[in-house]
C-alpha positions as CSV (number, residue, x, y, z in Angstrom):
1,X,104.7,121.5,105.5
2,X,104.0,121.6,102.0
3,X,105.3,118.5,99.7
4,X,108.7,119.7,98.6
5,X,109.4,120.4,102.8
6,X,108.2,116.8,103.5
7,X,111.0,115.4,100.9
8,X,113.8,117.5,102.5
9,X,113.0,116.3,105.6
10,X,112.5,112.5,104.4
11,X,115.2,112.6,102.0
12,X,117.7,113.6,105.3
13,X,116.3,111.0,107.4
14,X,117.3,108.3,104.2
15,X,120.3,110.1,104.3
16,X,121.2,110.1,107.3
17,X,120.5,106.1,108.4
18,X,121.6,103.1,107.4
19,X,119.0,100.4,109.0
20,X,115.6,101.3,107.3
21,X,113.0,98.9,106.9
22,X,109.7,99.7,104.2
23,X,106.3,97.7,105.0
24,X,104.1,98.5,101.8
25,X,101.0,97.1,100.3
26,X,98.6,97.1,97.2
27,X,99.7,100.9,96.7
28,X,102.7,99.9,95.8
29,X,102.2,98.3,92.8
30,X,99.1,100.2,91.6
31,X,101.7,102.7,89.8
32,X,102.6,99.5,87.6
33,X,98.8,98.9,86.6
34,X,98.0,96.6,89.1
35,X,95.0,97.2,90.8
36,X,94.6,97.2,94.6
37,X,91.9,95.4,96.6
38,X,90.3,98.4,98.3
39,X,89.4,101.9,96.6
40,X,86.8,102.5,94.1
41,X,87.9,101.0,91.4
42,X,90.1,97.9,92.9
43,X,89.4,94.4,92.4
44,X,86.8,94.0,95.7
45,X,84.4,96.3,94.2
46,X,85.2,94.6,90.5
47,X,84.5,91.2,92.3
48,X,80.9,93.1,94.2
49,X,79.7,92.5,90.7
50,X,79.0,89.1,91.0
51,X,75.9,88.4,92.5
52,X,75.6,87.1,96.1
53,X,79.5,86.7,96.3
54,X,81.7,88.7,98.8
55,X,85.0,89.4,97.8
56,X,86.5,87.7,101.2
57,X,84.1,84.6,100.2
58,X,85.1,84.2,96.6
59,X,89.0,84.5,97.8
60,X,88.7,82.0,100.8
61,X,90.0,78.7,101.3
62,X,86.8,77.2,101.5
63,X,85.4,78.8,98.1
64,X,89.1,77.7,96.6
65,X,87.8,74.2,98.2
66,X,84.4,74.1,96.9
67,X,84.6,76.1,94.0
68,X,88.0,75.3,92.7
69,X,87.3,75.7,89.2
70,X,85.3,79.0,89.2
71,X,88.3,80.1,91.8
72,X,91.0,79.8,89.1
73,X,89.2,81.3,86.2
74,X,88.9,84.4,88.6
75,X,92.2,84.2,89.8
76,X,93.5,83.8,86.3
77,X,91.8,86.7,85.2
78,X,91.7,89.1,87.4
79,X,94.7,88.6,89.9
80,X,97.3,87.5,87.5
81,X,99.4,90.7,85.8
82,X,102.9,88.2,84.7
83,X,103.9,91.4,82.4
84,X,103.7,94.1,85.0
85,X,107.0,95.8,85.5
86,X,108.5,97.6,88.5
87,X,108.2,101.1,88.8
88,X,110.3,104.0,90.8
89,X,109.0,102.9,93.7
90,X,110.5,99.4,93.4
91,X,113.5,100.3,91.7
92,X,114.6,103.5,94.7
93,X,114.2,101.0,96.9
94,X,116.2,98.0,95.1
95,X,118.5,100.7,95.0
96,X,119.1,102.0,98.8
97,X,119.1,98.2,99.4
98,X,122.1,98.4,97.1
99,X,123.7,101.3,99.4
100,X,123.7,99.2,102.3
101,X,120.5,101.8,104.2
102,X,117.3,99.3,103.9
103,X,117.4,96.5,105.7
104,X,114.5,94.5,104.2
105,X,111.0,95.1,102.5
106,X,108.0,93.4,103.7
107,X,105.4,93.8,101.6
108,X,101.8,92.7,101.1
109,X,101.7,92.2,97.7
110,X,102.3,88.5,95.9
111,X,103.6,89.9,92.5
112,X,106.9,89.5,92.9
113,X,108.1,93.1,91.6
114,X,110.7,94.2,94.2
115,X,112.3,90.9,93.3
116,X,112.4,91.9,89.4
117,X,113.5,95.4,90.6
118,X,116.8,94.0,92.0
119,X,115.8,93.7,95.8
120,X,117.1,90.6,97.4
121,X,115.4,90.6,101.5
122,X,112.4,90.3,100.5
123,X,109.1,89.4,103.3
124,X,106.3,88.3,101.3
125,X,103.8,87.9,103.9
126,X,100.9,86.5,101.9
127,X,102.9,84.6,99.2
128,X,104.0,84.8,95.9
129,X,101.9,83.9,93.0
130,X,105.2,82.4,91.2
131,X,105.3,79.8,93.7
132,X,102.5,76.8,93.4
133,X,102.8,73.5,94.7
134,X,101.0,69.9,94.5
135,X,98.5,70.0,97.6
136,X,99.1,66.8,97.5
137,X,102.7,65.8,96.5
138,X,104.2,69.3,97.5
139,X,105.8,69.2,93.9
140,X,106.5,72.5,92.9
141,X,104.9,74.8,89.8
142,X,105.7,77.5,88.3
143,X,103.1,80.4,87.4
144,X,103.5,79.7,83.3
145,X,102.0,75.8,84.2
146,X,99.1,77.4,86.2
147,X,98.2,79.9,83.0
148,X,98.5,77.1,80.6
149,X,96.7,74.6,82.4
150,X,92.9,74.7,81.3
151,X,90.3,74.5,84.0
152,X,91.9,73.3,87.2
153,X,96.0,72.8,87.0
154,X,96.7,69.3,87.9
155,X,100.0,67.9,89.3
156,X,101.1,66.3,86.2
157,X,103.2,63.6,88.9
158,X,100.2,62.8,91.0
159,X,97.1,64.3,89.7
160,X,96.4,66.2,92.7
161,X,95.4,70.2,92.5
162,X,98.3,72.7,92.3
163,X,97.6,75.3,94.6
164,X,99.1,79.2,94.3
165,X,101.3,79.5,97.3
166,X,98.9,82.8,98.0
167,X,97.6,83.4,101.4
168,X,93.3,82.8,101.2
169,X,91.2,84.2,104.0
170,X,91.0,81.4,106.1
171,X,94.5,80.1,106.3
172,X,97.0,82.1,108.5
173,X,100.2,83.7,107.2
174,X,103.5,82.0,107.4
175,X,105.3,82.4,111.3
176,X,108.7,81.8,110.1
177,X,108.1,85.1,107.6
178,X,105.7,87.3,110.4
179,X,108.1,86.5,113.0
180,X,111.1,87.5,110.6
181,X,109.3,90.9,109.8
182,X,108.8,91.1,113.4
183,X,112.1,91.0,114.4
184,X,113.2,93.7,111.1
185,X,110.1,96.2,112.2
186,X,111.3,96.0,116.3
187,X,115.5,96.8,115.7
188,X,114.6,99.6,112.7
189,X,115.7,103.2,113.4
190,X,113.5,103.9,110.2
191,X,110.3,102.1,109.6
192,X,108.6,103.3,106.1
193,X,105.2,102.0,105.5
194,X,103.7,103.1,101.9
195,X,100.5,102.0,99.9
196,X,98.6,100.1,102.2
197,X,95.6,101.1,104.8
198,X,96.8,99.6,107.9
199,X,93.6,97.9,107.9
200,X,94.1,94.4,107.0
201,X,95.2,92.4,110.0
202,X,97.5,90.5,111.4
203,X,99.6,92.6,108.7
204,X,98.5,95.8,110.0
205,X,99.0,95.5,113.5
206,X,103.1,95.0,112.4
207,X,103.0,98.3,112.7
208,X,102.9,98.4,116.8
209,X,106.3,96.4,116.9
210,X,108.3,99.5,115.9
211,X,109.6,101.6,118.4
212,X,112.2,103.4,116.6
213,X,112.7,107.0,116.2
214,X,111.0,108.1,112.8
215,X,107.8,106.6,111.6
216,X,107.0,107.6,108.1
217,X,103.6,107.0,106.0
218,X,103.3,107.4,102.2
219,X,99.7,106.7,101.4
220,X,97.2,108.7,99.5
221,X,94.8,108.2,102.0
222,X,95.2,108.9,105.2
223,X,95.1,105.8,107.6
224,X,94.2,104.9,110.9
225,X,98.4,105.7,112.3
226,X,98.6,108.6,110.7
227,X,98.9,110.4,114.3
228,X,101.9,108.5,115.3
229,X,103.9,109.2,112.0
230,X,106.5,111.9,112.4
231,X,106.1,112.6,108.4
232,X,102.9,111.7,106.7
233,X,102.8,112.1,102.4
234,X,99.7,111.8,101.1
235,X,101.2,111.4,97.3
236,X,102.5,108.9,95.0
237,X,105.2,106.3,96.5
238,X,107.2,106.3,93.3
239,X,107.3,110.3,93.1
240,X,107.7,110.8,96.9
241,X,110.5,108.4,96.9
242,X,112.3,109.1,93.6
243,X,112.6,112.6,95.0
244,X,114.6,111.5,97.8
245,X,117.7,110.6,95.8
246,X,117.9,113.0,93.6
């Protein structure tokens, strides 16, 4: 099937159900200028510049630990886009949330842009960068105190270290919110996963909970499921799926 085929055929699935559920990563965003981890130019091999530094080492818990200072000037710089603004990706999906046909989004992304899109069930499975607490206090931050604080942002209650509720490698993802996108991926009739690799686990292996009847992948890769989709794009999310409601 060429592209236009694949949209009739995914637009009449959309049509035609009302309990879709869309698991998307770094791809989605990168039409809204953020960059993803992953391909060529994405911020693992931006980070392979720095010498004798992997990118899973510079964004672990222990380096966050050790480091802490270096940590936020790379996190402030390079992982931090406050002005970025949904695109049709975000907003198509905000808006068959809207229409009562998706269920809930889980995404791997921490930048909060299906929220500004209008989407309410929202999984964030490896945080949110507008959510930072006191590590030692628990007092609660918002992303404007960590970008104005110089050097290392201090809890200005306790003095402890206000962390970025962000999942580091190391630390494990939230149960409450895996078990929750669990539960959405196993009762979907439609399971949409866009912009991510399906390589990154536990988040990947999500994938194996859905048993429903139409698997669709929007990626411009292909990925490592692409033989158990019944329709595979290989285009842009915000195209593929703008297409579908008009």
């Amino acid at each position: 099937m060429n592209w236009s085929e694949k949209i009739s055929v995914l637009r009449d699935i959309i049509n035609s159900s009302d309990n879709i559920v869309f698991f998307g990563g770094a791809g989605v965003s990168t039409e809204s200028n953020i960059p993803d981890f992953r391909s060529a130019s994405g911020l693992f091999a931006k980070l392979a510049g720095k010498k004798g530094i992997s990118p899973e080492e510079m964004l672990s818990f222990t380096y966050f630990m050790n480091y802490t200072e270096d940590y936020f000037d790379y996190y402030k710089d390079s992982l931090i886009y406050k002005d970025a603004q949904p695109n049709d990706a975000h907003l198509v999906l905000a808006k068959l949330e809207q229409m009562g046909k998706l269920k809930a989004i889980i995404t791997q992304n921490v930048d909060g842009l299906h929220q500004k899109a209008g989407s309410k069930e929202v999984l964030e499975l490896h945080g949110s960068i507008f959510r930072n607490y006191c590590m030692k206090c628990s007092k609660f931050f918002t992303l404007n105190y960590i970008l104005e604080s110089e050097g290392v942002p201090k809890c200005d209650l306790c003095g402890g270290i206000v962390k970025p509720d962000v999942v580091m490698y190391e630390e494990s993802l939230d149960m409450d919110i895996l078990n929750k996108a669990v539960w959405y991926i196993e009762n979907a009739e439609v399971l949409i996963v866009a912009g991510t690799s399906l390589t990154v686990y536990p988040a990947a292996g999500l994938i194996r909970y859905y048993s429903g009847k139409n698997l669709i992948l929007i990626n411009k890769t292909p990925t490592p499921y692409d033989s158990f989709a019944n329709l595979v794009i290989n285009e842009s999310i915000g195209k593929t799926l703008k297409a579908c409601l008009a």
